[in-house]
N, C-alpha and C positions, 0 to 999 in steps of 0.2 A: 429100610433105606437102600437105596441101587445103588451097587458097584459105582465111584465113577470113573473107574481101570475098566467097565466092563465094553465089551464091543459095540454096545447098540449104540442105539442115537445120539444121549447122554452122555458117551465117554468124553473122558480128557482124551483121548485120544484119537475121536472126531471131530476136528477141528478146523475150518476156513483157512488157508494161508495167511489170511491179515493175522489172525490169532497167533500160531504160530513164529512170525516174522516177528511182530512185538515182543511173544515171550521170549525172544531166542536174543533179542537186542537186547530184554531184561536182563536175562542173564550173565550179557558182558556188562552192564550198567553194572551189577552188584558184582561182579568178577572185582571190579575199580576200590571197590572201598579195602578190601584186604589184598589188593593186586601187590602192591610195596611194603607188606610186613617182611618178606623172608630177603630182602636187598634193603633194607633200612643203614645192614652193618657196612654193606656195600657204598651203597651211596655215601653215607660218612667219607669212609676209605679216598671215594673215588672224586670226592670235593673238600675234601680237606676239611669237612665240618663235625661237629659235635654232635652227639645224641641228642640232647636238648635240640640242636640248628633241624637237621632232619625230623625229628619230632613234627616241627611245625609242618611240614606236608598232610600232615592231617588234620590241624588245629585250623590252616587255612582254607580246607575242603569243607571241612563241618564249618566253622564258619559265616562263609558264603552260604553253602546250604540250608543255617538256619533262618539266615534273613531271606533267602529265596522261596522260604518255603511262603512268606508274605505276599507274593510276588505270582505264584505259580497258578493260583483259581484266577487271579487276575489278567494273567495272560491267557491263559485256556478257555476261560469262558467269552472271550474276546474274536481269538483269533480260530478257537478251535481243538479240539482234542489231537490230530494228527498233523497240524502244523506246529502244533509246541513239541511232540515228540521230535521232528525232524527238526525244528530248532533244536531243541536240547542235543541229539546227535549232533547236529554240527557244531554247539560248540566243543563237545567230548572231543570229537574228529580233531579240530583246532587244535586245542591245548594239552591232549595228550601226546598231539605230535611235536607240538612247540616244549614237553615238557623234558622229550628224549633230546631234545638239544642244546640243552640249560649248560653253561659252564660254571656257572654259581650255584648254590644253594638257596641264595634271594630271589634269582631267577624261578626255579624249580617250586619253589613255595608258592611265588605267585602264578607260573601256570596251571598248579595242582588249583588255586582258586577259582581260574575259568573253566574249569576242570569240574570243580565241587557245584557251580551256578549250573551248567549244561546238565550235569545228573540230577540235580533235583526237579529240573524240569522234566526231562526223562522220566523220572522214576512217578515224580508226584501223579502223576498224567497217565502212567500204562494202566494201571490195574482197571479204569474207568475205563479205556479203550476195551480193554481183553474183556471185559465183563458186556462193553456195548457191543461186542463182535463174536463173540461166541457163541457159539451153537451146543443146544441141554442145559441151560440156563446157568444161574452165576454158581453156584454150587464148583463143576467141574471147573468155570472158570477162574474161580480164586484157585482150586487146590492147584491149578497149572500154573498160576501167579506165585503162589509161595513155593511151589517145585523149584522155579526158577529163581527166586530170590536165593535157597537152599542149596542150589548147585553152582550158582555166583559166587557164592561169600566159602565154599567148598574147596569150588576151579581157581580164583583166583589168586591164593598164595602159590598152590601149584603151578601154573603157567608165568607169574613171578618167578617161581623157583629156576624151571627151565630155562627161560629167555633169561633172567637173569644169572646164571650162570656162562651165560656167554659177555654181555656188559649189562650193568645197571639200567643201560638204556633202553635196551630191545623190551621188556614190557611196557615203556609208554608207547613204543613206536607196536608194538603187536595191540594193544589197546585201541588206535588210532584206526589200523586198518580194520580189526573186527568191527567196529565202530561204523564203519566206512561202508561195510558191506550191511551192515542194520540195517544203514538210511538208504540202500539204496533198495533192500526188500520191502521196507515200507514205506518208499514211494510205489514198489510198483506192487505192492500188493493192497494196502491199506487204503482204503475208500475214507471221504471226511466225513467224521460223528457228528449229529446234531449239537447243536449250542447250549446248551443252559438255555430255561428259560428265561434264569435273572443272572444279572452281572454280578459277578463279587466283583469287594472291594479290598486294598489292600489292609484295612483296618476292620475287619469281616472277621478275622483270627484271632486277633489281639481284643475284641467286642467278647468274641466266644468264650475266654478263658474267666470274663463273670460268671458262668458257671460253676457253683464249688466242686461237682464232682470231677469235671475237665479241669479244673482249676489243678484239682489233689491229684487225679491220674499224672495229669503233665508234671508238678513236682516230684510224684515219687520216681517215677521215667528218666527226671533229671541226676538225681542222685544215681540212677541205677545205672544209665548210661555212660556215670564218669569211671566207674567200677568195670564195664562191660569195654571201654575204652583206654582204659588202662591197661589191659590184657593184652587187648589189641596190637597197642600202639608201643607200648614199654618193653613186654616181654621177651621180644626179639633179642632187643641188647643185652638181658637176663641170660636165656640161652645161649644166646652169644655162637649160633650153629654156622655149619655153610648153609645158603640158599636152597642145596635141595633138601639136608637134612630139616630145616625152618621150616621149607615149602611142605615137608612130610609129615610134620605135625599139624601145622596150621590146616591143613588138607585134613586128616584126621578131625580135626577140632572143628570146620564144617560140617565136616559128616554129620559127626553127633548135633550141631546146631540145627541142619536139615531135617533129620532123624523126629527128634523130641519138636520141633516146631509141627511141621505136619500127620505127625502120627500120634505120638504118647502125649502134647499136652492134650489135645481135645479130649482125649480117652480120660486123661486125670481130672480136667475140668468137671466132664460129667459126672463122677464118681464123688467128689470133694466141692465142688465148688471153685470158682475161677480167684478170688481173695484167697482162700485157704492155699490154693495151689501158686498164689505168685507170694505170698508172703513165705511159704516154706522154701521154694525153691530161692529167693532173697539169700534167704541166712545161710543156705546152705551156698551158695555163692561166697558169701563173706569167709565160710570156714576153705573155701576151698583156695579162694586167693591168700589166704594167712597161710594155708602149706605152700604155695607155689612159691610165695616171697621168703618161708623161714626153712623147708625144704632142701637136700640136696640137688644136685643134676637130675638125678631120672625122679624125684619125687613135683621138681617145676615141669618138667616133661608132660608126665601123667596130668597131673591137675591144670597146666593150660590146654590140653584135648581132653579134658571130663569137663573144663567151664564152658564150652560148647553144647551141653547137655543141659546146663540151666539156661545159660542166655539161650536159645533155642524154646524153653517155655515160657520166659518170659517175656519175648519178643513177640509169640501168639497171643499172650494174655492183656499185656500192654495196650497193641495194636484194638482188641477189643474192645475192651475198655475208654479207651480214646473213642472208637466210633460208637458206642454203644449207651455209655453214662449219661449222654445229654440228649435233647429234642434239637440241638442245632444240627444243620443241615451237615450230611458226611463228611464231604469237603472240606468244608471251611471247618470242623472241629478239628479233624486229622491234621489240617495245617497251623492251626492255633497249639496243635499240644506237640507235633511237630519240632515247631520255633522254638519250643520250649525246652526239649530236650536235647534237638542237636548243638546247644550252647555246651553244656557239659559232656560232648563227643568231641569238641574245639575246646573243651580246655582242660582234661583228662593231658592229652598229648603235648601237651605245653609245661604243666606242673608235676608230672610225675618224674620226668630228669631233674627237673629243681629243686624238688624234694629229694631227688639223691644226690644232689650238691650238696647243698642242705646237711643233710643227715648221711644218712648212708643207705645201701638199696633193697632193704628191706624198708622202710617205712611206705614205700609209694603205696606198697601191697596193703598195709598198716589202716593206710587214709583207703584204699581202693575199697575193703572190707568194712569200714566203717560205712560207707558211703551206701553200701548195697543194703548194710541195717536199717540205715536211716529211710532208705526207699521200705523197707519192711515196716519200720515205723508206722511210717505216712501210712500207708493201706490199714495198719490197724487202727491209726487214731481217727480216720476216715473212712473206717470202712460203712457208715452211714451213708455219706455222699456217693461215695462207688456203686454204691449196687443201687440199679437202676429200678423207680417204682413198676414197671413194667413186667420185669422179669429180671432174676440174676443176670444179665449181660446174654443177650438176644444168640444164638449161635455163631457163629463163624464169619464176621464180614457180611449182614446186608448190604447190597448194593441198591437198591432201585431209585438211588439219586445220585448216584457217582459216586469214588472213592479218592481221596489221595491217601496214600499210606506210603510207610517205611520211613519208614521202614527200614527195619535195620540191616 
């Protein structure tokens, strides 16, 4: 198999500017989703609200973006692969900067929701772009796709960290202008992709999920995600750090998510199997959030930068799975198991302060660890439906009918 680090034709690294400018706008896209982990404590502070109240910044991103993901083949196959991206950027552009200027907390939530609609148009839409644009086939163009998903979700507690060490505000407003400068590399580099040649519909998704293996993939995804978003979104106010010391873990805890997504799972895949290796890596999630929740200080430290290490393979394996279990067309599956999980991304952030109203703050971790069994569950009591008659789960993201993914 060829290098695709290597110089020739085929590299990720010889790449058209459109390619390029899109992966480089993905990147701030997925900067967004962990941009406000390490100022959560901040924002509180600096609005007078509750863990719970800030929470919802991400309960109404995921949200929106699960119902958007309805919405996303239905626009694009419409208007087009490069005018949905430059819509999604302009609304990111909009309401990230509308979001640095919030005096409320109500405010702030619901610009974080035009916020969560503009990215899922963004995001649902690049990887089909970067695959339609790139040069040495989809191969180098995914691994440049999840490069960029992996240095996102990486950079963005860190440039949180920074800008939000000066006010809670300067990462929506640094979000806004990176943002800014996307839309304007791919207006002038991005040429318009062909159309589909059939329209989806927005009920194309929700049709798809009679599938039972799409059906079981997206339920265990869902459970996993509330687990994976609990981390996320709770552990902040757990560590309870400043924003760069936050930003230095969560930086950290990308790494390793980057790391295991495009390098060690495929390697474990092939060796085991992709079921064997998300159901291990599951439970080993569950034990790992039970030390973080019952743990001292440096023992929640360690175990939220090593849960980067699993959700990183099971965000590869998932992502699979989703495109690979069924004969329905790429798109519209990735969007139907999509909807499905980002529900439990939106409400992970919502009940896991209320469960430490509730009880006390160990339990969230309690529910977070059961939650990631029960996605281990699923894959076992389903692992019939999961594995595709075909072949255990085809390699790495076919593309030859377009993709929406994340993706997380």
């Amino acid at each position: 198999m060829d290098d695709p680090f290597d110089a020739g034709a085929g590299s990720i690294l010889r790449q058209p500017k459109a390619v390029w400018a899109t992966a480089g706008a993905s990147v701030v896209a997925f900067m967004g989703i962990g941009l406000v982990d390490p100022i959560l404590p901040s924002i509180a502070r600096g609005l007078d609200a509750t863990a719970g109240q800030v929470s919802l910044l991400f309960t109404s991103y995921f949200l929106i973006t699960a119902v958007a993901m309805l919405l996303t083949g239905f626009v694009s196959s419409r208007i087009g692969g490069r005018k949905t991206l430059l819509l999604g950027l302009a609304f990111v552009v909009v309401f990230a900067g509308l979001a640095g200027t919030s005096d409320t907390v109500g405010q702030l939530v619901g610009f974080r929701a035009g916020w969560g609609l503009g990215n899922a148009l963004f995001v649902s839409t690049a990887l089909a772009v970067i695959v339609g644009a790139a040069a040495g086939g989809s191969a180098a163009a995914i691994l440049l796709y999840e490069s960029a998903l992996g240095l996102g979700m990486a950079c963005g507690p860190l440039l949180g960290a920074v800008l939000g060490n000066i006010s809670w505000r300067y990462p929506f407003f640094g979000t806004a202008t990176l943002m800014a400068i996307g839309f304007l590399c791919i207006t002038a580099f991005l040429k318009e992709q062909p159309k589909p040649a059939r329209r989806t519909s927005i009920l194309d998704p929700v049709r798809a999920l009679g599938h039972g293996g799409l059906a079981s993939a997206a339920a265990s995804a869902f459970f996993y995600n509330y687990t994976f978003f609990t981390v996320l979104a709770f552990t902040p106010f757990v560590l309870n750090m400043s924003p760069y010391r936050s930003g230095a873990v969560f930086f950290a805890w990308g790494v390793l998510l980057a790391l295991f997504s495009v390098v060690v799972a495929p390697r474990m895949q092939k060796r085991l199997g992709s079921l064997k290796v998300l159901g291990r890596s599951l439970v080993l999630l569950a034990a790992d959030v039970l030390v973080l929740g019952y743990g001292g200080h440096t023992a929640a430290v360690v175990c939220t930068i090593l849960s980067g290490a699993f959700i990183g393979v099971n965000n590869t394996v998932y992502t699979e799975l989703a495109l690979g279990v069924s004969d329905v067309p790429r798109p519209v599956a990735s969007a139907g198991y999509n909807f499905v999980r980002w529900f439990a991304a939106a409400a992970a952030p919502y009940f896991a302060p209320k469960i430490e109203e509730w009880t006390d703050i160990h339990v969230p971790f309690v529910v977070a660890a059961v939650t990631a069994v029960l996605g281990a569950v699923v894959v076992l009591v389903r692992r019939n439906a999961l594995t595709h008659d075909a072949a255990e789960l085809q390699p790495r993201h076919a593309t030859e009918d377009g993709v929406t993914v994340f993706a997380n």
